[in-house]
Structures are given as C-alpha cells and as structure tokens.
N, C-alpha and C positions, 0 to 999 in steps of 0.2 A: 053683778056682771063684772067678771075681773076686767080691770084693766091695759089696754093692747099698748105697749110700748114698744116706740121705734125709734134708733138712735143716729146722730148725727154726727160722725166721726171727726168732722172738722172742728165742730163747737167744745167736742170734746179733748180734743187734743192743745186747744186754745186753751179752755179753763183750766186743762193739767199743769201746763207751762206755766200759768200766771199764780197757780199753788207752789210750784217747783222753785221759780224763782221770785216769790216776796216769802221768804223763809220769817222772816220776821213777823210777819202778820198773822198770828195763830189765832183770834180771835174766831168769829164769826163765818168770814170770807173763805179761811182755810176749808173750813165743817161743810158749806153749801159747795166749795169746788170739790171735795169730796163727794159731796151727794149728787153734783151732777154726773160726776164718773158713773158712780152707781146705776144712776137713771136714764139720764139722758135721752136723745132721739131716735132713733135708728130706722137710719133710711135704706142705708147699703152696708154688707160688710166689707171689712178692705180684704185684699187679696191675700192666699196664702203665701205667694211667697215674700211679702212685702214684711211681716212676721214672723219669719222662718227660725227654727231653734237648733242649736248645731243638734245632729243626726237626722233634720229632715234629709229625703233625697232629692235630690234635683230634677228635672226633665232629661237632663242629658244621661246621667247615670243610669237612669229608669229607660232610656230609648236603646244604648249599649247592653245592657244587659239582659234585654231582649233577642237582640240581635247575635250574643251567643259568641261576640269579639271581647273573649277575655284577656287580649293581650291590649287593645283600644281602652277597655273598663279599665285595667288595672292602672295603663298611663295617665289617662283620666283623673282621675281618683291621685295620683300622685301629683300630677301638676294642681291640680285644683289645691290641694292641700298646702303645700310651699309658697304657692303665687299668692293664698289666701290667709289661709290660715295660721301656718308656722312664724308669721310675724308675729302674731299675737297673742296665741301660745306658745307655752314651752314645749320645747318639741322631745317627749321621754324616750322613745325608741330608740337611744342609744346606750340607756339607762336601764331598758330589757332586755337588748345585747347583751349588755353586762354582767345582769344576772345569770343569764342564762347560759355564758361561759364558763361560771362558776359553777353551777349544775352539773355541768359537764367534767368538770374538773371532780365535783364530789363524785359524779356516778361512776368514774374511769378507775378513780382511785380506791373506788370499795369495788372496784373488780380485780384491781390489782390485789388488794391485801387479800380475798378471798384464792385469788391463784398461787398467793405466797403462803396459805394458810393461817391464814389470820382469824383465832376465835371468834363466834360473834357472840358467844354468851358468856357472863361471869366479868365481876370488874368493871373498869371504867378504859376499854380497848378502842381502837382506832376506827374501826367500825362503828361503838355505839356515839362518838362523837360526831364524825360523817353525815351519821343518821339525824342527829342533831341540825348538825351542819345544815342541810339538803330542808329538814322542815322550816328553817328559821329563811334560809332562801328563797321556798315554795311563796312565803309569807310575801318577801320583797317583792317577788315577780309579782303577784296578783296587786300589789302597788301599783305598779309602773304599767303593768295591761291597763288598767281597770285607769290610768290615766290618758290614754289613748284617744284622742279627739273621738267621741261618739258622730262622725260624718263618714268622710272618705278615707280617714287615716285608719278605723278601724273598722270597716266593711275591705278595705283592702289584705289588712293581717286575717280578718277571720277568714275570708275564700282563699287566698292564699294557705293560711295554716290547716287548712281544711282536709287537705293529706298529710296521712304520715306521714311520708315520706319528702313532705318538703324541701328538706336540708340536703338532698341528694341532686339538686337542682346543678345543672352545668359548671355554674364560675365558682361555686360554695364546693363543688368535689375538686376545681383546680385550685383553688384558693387551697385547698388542703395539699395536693399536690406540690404548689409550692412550697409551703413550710416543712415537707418531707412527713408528712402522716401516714396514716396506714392507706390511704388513697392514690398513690405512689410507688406503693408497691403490692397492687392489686391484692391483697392480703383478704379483701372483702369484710373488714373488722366496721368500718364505717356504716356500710349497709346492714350487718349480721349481726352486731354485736348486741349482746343478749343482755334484755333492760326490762326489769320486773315492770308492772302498770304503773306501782306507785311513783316509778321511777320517771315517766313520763315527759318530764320537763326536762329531764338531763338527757334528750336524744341531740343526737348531730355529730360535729368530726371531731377529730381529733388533738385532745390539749396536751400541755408538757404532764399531766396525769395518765397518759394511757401506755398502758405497760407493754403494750405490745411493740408501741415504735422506742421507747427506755432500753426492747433485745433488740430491737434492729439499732441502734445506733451505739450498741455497748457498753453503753455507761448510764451514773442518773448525773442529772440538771442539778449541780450544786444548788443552797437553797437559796441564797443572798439572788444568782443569778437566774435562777428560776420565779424567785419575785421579782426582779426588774424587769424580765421578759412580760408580764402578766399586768405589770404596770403599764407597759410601752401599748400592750393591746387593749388596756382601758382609757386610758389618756387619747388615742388618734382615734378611736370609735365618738368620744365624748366631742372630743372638736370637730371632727369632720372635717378636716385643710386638704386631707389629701384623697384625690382618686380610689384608691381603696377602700379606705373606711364609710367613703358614700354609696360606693359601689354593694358594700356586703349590707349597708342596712338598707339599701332600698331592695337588693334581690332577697332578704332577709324579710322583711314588710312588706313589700307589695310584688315581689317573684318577680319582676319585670327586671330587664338588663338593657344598658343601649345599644348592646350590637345586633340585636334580633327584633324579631316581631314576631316572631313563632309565640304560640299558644304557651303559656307559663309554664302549666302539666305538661306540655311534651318535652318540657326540659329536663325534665327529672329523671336521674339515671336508675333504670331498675340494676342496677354490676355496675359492680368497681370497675374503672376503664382498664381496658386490655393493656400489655404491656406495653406494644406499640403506640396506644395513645400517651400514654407516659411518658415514653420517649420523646416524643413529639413535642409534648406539653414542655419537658424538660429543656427541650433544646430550643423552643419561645422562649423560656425564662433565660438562659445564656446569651442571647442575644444582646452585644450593647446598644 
C-alpha cells in the first residue's frame, strides 16, 4: 500500500534554515535536512501568492482587466512596476527605445537611397549594408524585449503594442511635431509611409534619416552634427532626468499619458493632424 505523505510547512522551512545557515556541517545533518525537504509532513499548502514568480497576475490586474478599463489597467500595471519592481531590476526599456530609433533611422534611410536610386544588387552598396545594419539590430531589440520584467512591465508593452499603429498615439505625433517631422506638415509620411513586413520593427516617426523632412528643410544634417543630435536622444532616454524622455517611454510602454484618462486606443491618430492642429500645436511650443 503506498505510502500517504502530508507535509508540515513550518518544520520545513525550520530545517531549510538550519541546512542554509551551518554551511559547514556537510556531514550527516546537511543529507537528512535535505531529506526532510524531500518528505516531510503536509498538512496545508501555503498560499499562492505568498510564492508568487515575477509574471504571475495579481488580483488586481485580473479584476481590471475584466472590467474593460484599459486606461486604470495600464496605470496599474505602471505604478505597480516603479513602486515595485524597477528598484530591483534594471529597468531596459530605454535601451529598446534605442534600438528601435535606430531601426528607424535604417528603414528611412533605405527609403531614401531607394528614392535617390540607389542599386540594391552587385557589390558591397549602401543598401546591402543597411540590410546588415537593420538584421544585427532586429538581434539587439529581441535582447532588450525579451529583458522586460515578465509581470506588469511586459503585459503592459505587449496590449499596448498590440496595434499597429501604436506610435500614432497623440503626444508621440506632437512630439514629432515639435522636432519639425513629417507630422508637422501634414505630409501623412508618418502614417503612410510604406515598410516591407520584414521591416516591421523600423515603423514610427520621423529621424534625422528621413528624406522627405532633409527636402522640406533644404539641406542634409552634416554628419559630425547629425551624430551629436542622435547622441543627445540616446543619452536623455537612458537617464530619464527630464519630463520628456519619461514622458515618450512611458506612452511608448504602456500608451498611457498624465494628462488624460481616455482609453489608450482612442488616442491613436488614424491622419496626420490637420494644418490647423499644427498650428495650434506650434504656437504651445512658442510659448515661454
């Protein structure tokens, strides 16, 4: 008749301790508090959340997302994660910003040399480096995802990133707005602009690679000061000191913004903003 074993969680967690800490005593004593882990009594088990492993859910998470408030989930799920977690992890999500600007810089700029005519077969051309380029990047990004706390910080990127059209979100098309993009001048290059599947990772607005704000502005970005710019927007994503750079990775990671409470997806622009809202836009940033 087999044997019915039930365990005693307290006896158990005694004899763990007293293995844990006589480190020196390897003989005998270490082998049987080993065996009693094994066997022990079991009378109750302890509760799940008393156990919990980062990417369980919570009660709360699980009671929200019932309820169909994805702009309460997604604030949720952000504060939970700073107040908790970002102490004790490293927090990468500025470090997937990063890449992902870079993307964007490759995918702009094999639009551009394609519009200048630029070969893509024969040789070693500008294009088959790009291409290069853009695979050895893919690689980074799935780094730095694939580091994303498995809890709230990345149940928040993945429904967020969940549409396409993400990056068309409100403050992410004025943000573009203000650095004078194709968002600015209703041009529609931000929403339209045409990106093979493979290209996937390089969607969003516009960098010092996109050819079409280089004719609106008539000239190119020398390259010395085309790298310090590129610097300036890797550096204040990485520290986060200022307003902005918290601002684009949290509506960047978890879609949510402080000045609303509106639904995440209703924020997302399906058109470039009219001229009028540009105007608008332009004359907030004049303001001192």
């Amino acid at each position: 008749m087999p044997m019915k074993i039930s365990w005693n969680w307290t006896v158990i967690i005694k004899v763990t301790k007293c293995c844990l800490f006589s480190s020196s005593k390897r003989g005998p004593a270490a082998s049987q508090a080993r065996l009693a882990v094994q066997i022990g009594t079991r009378e109750e088990r302890p509760s799940a959340t008393a156990y919990s492993l980062g990417g369980d859910t919570s009660d709360t998470d699980i009671l929200l997302e019932k309820k169909g408030n994805i702009n309460a989930l997604q604030r949720y799920r952000y504060q939970d994660y700073f107040d908790n977690l970002s102490k004790v992890y490293l927090d990468t999500a500025p470090n997937l910003l990063n890449t992902e600007e870079k993307l964007r810089e490759v995918v702009q700029e094999e639009i551009a040399n394609r519009e200048k005519g630029c070969p893509s077969t024969g040789g070693s051309n500008r294009l088959e480096i790009l291409n290069a380029r853009y695979w050895s990047l893919s690689q980074e990004w799935w780094r730095w995802r694939s580091a994303l706390h498995p809890g709230t910080q990345l149940w928040g990127f993945e429904l967020w990133r969940s549409h396409p059209r993400w990056y068309m979100h409100r403050d992410l098309v004025n943000d573009c707005v203000g650095r004078q993009g194709c968002c600015a001048r209703g041009c529609g290059c931000c929403v339209n602009r045409k990106i093979d599947d493979s290209r996937i990772l390089g969607v969003g607005h516009c960098t010092l690679e996109c050819a079409c704000c280089e004719r609106a502005r008539g000239f190119e970005i020398p390259g010395e000061e085309k790298q310090r710019l590129k610097e300036l927007y890797k550096i204040s994503l990485e520290k986060g000191e200022d307003f902005r750079s918290r601002a684009i990775v949290r509506v960047s990671i978890w879609g949510i913004t402080g000045s609303s409470w509106r639904d995440p997806f209703d924020m997302i622009e399906d058109a470039p903003p009219s001229y009028a809202e540009v105007s608008k836009i332009k004359g907030i940033l004049k303001r001192p």
